[in-house]
Backbone as a ProteinNet text record, in pm:
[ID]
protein_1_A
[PRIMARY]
XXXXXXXXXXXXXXXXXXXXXXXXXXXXXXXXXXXXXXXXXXXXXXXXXXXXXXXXXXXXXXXXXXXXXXXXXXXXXXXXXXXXXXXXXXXXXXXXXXXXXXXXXXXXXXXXXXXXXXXXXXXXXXXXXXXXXXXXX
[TERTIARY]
3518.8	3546.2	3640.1	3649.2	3690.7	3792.4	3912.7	4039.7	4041.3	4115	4053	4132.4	4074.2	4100	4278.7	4341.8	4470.1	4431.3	4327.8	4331.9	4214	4190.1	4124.5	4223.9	4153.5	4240.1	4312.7	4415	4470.1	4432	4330.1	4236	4136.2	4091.7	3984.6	4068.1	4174.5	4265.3	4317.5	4334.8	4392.6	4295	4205.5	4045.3	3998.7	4024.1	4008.6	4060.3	4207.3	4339.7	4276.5	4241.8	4202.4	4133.5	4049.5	3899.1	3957.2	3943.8	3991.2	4114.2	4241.6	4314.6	4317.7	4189.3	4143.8	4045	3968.1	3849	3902	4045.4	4102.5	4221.8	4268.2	4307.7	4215.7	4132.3	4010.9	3976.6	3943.8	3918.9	3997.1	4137.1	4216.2	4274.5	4324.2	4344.4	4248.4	4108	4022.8	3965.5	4014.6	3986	4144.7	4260.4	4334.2	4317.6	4253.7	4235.7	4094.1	4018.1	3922.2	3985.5	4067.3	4149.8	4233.1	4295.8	4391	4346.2	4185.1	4123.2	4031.2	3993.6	3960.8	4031.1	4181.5	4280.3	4319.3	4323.2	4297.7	4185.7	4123.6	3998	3980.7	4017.7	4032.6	4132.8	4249.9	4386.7	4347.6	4265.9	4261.6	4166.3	4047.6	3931	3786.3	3726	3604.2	3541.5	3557.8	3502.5	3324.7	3249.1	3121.8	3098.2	3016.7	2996.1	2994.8	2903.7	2834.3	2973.4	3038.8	3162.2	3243.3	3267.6	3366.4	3316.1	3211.2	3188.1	3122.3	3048.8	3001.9	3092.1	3214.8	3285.5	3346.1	3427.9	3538.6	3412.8	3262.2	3170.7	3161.3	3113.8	3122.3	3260.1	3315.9	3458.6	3459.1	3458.4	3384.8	3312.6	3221.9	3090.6	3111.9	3218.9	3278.8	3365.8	3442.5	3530.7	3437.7	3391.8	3269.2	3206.2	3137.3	3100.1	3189.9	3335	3443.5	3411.8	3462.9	3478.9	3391	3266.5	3118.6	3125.6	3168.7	3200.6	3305.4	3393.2	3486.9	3419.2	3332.4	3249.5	3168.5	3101.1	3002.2	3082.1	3195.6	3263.2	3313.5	3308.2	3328.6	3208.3	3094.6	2966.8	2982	2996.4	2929	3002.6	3101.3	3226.7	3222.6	3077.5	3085.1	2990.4	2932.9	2841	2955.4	2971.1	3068.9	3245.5	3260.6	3331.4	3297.6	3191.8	3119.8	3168.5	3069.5	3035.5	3204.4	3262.8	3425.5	3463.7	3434.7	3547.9	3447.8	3340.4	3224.3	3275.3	3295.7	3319.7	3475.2	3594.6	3717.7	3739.5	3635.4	3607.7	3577.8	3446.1	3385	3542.9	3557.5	3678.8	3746.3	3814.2	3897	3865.1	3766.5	3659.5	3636	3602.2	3591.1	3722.2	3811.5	3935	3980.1	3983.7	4032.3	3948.1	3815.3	3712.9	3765.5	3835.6	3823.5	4006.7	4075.3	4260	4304.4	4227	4293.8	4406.2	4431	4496.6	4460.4	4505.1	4432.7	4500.6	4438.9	4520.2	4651.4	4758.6	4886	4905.2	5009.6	5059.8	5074.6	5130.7	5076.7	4956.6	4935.3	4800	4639.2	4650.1	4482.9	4495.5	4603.8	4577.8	4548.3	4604.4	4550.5	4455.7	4353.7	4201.7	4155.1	4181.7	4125.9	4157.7	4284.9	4310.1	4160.5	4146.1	4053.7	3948.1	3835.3	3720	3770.7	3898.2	3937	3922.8	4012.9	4013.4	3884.5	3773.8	3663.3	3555.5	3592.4	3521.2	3568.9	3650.7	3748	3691.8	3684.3	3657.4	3560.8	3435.5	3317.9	3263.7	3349.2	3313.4	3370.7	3524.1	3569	3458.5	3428.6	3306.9	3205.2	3178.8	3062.9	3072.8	3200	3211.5	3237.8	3315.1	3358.2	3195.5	3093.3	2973.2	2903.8	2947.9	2856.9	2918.7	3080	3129	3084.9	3111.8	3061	2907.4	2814.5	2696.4	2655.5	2762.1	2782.6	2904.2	2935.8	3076.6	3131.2	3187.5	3195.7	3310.4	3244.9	3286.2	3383
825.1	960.8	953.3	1027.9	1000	1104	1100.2	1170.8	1308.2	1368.9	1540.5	1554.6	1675.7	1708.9	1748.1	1784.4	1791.6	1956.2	2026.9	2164.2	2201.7	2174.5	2246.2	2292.3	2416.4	2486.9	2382.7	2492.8	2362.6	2337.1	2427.3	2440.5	2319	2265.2	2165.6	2023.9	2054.9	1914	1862.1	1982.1	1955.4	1904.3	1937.9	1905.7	1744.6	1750	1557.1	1494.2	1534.5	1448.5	1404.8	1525.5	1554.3	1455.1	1470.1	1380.3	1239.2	1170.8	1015.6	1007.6	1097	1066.1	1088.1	1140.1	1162.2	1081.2	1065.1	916.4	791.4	728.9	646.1	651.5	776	785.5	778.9	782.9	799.6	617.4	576	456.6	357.3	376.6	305.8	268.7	437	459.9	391	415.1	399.6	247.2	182.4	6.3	-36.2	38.4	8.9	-8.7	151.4	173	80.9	49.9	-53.2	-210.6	-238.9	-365.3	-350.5	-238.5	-246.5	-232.3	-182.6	-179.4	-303.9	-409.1	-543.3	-631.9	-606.5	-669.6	-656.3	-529.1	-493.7	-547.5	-532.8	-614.8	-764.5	-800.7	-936.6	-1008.9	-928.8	-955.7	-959.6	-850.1	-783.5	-825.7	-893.6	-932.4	-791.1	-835	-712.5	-721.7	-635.9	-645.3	-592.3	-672.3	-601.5	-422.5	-371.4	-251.7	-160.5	-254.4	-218.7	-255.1	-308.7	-336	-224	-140.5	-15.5	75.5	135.4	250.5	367.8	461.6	563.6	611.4	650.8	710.1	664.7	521.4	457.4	404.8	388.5	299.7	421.6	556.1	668.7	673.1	678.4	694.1	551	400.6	283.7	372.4	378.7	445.3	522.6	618.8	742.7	676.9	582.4	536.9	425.4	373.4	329.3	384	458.7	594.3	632.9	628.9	692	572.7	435.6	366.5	335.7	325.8	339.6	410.7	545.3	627.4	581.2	551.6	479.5	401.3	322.8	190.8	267.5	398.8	418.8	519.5	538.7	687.9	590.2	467.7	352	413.7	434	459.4	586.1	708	830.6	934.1	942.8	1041.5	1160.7	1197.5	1362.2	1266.5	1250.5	1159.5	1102.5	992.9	946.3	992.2	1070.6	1165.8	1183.7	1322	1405.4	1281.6	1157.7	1058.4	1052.2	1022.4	945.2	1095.3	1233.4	1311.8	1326.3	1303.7	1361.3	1223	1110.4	1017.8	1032.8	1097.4	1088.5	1205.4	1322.7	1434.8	1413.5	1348.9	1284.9	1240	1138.1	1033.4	1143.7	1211.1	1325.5	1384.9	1462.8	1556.1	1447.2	1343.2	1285.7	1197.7	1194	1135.5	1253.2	1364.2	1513.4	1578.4	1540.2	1543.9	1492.9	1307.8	1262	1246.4	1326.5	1300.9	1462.8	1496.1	1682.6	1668	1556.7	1550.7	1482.8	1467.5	1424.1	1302.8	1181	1062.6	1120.3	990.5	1000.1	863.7	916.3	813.4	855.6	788.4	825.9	782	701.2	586.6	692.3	743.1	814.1	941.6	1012.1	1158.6	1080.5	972.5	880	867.2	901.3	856	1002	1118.7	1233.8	1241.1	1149.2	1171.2	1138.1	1004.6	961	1032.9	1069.9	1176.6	1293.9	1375.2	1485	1445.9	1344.7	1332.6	1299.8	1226.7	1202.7	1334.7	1438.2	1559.3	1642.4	1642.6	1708.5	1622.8	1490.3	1440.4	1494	1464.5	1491.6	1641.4	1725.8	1893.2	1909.1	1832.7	1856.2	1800.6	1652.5	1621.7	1691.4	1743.3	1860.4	1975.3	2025	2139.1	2084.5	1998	1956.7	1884.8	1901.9	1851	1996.1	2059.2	2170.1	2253.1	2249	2291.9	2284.3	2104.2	2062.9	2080	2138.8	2164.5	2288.2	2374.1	2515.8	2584.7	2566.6	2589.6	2728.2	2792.4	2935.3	3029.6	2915.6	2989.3	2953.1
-2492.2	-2535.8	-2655.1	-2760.9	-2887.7	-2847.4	-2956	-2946.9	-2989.3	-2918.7	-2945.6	-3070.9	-3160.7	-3245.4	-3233	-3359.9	-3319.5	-3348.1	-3433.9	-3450.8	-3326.8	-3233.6	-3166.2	-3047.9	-3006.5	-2934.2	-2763.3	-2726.2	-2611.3	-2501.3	-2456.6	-2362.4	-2370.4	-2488.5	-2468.1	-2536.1	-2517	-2602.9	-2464.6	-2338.7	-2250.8	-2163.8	-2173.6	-2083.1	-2102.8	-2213.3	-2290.6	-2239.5	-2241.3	-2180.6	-2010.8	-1949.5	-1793.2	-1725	-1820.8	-1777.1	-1745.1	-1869.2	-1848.4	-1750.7	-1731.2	-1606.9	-1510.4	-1457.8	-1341.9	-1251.3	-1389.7	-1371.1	-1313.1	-1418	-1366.9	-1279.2	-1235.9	-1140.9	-987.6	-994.5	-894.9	-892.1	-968.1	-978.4	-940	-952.9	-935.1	-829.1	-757.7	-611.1	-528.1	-601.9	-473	-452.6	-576	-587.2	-471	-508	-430.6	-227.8	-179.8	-98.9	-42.5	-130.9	-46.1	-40.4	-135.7	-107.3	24.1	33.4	128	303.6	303.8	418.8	429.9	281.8	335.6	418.8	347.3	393	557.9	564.2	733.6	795.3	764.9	854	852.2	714.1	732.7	854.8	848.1	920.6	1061	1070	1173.1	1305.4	1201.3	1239.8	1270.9	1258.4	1293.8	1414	1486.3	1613.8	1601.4	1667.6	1663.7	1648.8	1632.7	1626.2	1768.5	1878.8	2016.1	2070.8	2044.7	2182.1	2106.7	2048.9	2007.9	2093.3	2129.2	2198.9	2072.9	2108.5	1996.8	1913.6	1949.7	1873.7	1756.2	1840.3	1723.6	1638.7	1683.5	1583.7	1445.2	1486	1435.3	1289.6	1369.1	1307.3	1187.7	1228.4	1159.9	1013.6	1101	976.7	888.8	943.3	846	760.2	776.1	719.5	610.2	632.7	544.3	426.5	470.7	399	304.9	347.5	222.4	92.7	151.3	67.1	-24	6.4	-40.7	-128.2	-144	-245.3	-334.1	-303.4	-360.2	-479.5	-470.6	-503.7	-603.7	-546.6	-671.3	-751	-736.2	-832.5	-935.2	-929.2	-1056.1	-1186.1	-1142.6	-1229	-1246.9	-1075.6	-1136.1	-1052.5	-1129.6	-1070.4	-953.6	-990.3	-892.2	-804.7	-786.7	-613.1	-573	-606.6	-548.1	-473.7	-602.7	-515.7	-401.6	-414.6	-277.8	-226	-199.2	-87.8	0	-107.2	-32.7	5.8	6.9	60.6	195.1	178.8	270.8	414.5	384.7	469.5	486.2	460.5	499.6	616.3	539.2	639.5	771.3	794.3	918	958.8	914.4	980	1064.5	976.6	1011.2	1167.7	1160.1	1195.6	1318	1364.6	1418.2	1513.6	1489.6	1545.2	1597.8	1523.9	1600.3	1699.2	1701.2	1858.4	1969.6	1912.7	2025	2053	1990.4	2022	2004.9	1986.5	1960.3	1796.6	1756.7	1671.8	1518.9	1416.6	1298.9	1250	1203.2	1198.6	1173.3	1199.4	1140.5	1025	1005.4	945.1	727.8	623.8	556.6	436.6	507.5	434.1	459.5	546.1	585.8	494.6	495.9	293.1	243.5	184.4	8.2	11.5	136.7	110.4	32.3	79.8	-1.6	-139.8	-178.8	-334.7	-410.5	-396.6	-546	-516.4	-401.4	-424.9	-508.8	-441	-503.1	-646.1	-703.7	-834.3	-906.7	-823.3	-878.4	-919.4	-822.2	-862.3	-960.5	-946.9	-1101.9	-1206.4	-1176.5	-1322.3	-1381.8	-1297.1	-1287.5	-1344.4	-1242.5	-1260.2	-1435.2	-1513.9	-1631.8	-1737.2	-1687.3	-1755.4	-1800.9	-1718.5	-1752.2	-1759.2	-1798.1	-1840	-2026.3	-2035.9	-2143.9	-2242.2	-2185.2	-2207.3	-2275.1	-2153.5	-2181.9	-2310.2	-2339.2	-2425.7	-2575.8	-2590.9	-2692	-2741.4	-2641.5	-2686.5	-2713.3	-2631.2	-2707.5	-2721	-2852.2	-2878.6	-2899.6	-2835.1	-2834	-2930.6	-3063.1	-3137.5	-3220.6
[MASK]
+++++++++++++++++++++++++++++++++++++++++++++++++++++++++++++++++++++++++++++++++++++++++++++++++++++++++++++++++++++++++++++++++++++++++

């Protein structure tokens, strides 16, 4: 993305700025957060899938699912997004079925950051797309 004009208005100087620090804020967090859950599992070891029971496998899967997104919001900001908020949700949504309560701790929010930020990128991207192709003026 090339450097915004210094005479264009501050609305789309600020939108420029947006994009790229959101992208790599998304990117970054979320290269962080799949390192830091290899590392757990490595540590940790992986237990088969069938010896967890439906739920925690569920919950597994959801948590999967985030990172997965994680992985493709490298290429394509708004899927991938969706994907990682769509799999932190489940997680969520799923631990609060089976505890009445929603993880603790403060490592399980940082997972909603980088989707959040990946859809912003995404949604600025293409507004800032659509701008430049019709300029209002």
């Amino acid at each position: 993305m090339s450097q915004p004009e210094t005479n264009a208005p501050l609305g789309r100087r600020l939108l420029s700025a947006a994009v790229p620090g959101s992208r790599w804020g998304a990117r970054i967090l979320g290269a962080l957060l799949v390192g830091l859950s290899l590392l757990f599992w490595i540590g940790e070891g992986l237990p088969p899938l069938s010896s967890l029971g439906l739920h925690v496998s569920l919950m597994f899967l959801a948590e999967l699912l985030c990172l997965t997104g994680f992985v493709v919001l490298w290429l394509w900001e708004l899927p991938g997004g969706l994907v990682a908020l769509l799999g932190i949700t489940a997680f969520y949504g799923l631990n609060y079925a089976a505890s009445g309560r929603f993880p603790g701790g403060w490592v399980f929010p940082l997972f909603f950051v980088p989707g959040i930020l990946a859809v912003v990128a995404g949604l600025l991207a293409r507004l800032a797309k659509r701008d430049a192709e019709h300029p209002r003026g």
